[in-house]
C-alpha positions as CSV (number, residue, x, y, z in Angstrom):
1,X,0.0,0.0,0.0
2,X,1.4,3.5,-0.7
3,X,1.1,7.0,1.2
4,X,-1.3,7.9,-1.4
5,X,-3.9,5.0,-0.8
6,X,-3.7,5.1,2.8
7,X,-6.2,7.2,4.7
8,X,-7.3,7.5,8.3
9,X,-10.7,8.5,9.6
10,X,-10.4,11.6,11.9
11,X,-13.5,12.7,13.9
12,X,-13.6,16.2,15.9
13,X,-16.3,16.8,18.2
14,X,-17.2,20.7,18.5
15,X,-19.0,21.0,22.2
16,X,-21.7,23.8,22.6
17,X,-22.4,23.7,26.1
18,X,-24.1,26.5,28.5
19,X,-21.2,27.9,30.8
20,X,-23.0,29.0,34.5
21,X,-20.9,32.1,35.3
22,X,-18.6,31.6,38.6
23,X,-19.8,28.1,39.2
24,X,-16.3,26.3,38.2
25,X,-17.6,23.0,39.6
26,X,-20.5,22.6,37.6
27,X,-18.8,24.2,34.6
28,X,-15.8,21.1,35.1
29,X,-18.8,18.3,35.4
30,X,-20.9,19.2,32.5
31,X,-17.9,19.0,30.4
32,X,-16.5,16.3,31.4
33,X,-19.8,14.5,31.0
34,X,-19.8,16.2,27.3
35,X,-15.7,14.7,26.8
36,X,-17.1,11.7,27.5
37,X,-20.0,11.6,25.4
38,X,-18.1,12.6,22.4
39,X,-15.4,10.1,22.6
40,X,-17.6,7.2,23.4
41,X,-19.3,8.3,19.9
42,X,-15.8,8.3,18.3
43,X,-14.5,11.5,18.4
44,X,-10.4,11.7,18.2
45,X,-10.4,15.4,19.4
46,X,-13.1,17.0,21.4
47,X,-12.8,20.8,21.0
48,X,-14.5,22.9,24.1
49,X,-15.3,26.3,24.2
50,X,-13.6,28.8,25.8
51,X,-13.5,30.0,29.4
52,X,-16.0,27.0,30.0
53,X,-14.5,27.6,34.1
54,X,-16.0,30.4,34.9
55,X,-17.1,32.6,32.3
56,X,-15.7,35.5,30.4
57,X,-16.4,38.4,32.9
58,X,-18.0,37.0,36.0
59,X,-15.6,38.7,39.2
60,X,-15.5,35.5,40.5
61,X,-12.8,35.0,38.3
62,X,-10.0,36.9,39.7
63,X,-10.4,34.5,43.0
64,X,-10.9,31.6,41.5
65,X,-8.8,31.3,38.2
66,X,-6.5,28.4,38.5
67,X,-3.2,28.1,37.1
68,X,-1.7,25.9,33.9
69,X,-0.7,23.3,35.2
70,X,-2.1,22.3,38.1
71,X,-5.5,24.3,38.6
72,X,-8.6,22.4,39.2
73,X,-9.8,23.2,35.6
74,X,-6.7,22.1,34.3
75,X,-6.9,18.8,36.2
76,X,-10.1,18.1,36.0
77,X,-10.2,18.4,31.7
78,X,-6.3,16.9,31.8
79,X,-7.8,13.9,33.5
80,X,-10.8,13.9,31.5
81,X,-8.8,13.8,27.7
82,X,-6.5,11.0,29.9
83,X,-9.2,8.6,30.5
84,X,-10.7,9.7,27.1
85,X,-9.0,11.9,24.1
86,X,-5.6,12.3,25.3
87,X,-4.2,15.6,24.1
88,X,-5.2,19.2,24.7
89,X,-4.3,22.6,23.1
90,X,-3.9,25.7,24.7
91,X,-4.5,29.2,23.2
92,X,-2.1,32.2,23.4
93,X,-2.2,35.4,21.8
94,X,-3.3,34.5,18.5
95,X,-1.7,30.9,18.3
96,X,-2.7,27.6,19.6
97,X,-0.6,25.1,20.8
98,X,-0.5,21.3,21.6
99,X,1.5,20.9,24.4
100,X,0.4,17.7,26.0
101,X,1.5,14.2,25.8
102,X,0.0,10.7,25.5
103,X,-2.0,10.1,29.5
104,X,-2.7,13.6,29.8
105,X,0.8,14.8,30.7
106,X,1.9,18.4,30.1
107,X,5.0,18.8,27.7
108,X,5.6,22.4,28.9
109,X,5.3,26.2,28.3
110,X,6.2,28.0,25.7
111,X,6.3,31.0,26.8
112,X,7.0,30.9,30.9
């Protein structure tokens, strides 16, 4: 078989989901559920929105914001694409970047 005739099937799962503004448990749960659903209907790569924590501008935010790695969000969706997807990307400036591993391991920043 050749490059040419080989081909793999790639499916991304895009995740709408309500984010409740300052309620970073509930936020974490729903999307884990949501992670879950989409890879056990075959998606590779589960794309979330963003600021699914806490919201965009609820003041809960300064207080609760966690830190990359090691926040709660942070572990709870690292452990999530573990069990499920496996990688993650993370968004800064105007790039994205993959910088997990295989088991939901971090490779580093880029920019720290």
């Amino acid at each position: 078989m050749t490059a040419q005739n080989q081909t793999r099937e790639f499916k991304l799962a895009l995740v709408q989901m309500y984010v409740t503004p300052g309620d970073l448990l509930k936020n974490l749960s729903h999307a884990t559920q949501l992670i879950t659903e989409a890879a056990a209907g075959g998606a590779n790569v589960v794309l979330l929105p963003e600021v699914i924590d806490l919201g965009w501008t609820h003041p809960s935010a300064k207080e609760l914001a966690g830190i990359i790695p090691g926040g709660k969000a942070f572990n709870t969706l690292a452990n999530a694409a573990k069990k499920q997807c496996q990688d993650l990307l993370e968004m800064h400036r105007l790039f994205t970047y993959h910088r997990s591993r295989r088991k939901g391991r971090i490779n580093g920043s880029l920019w720290r």
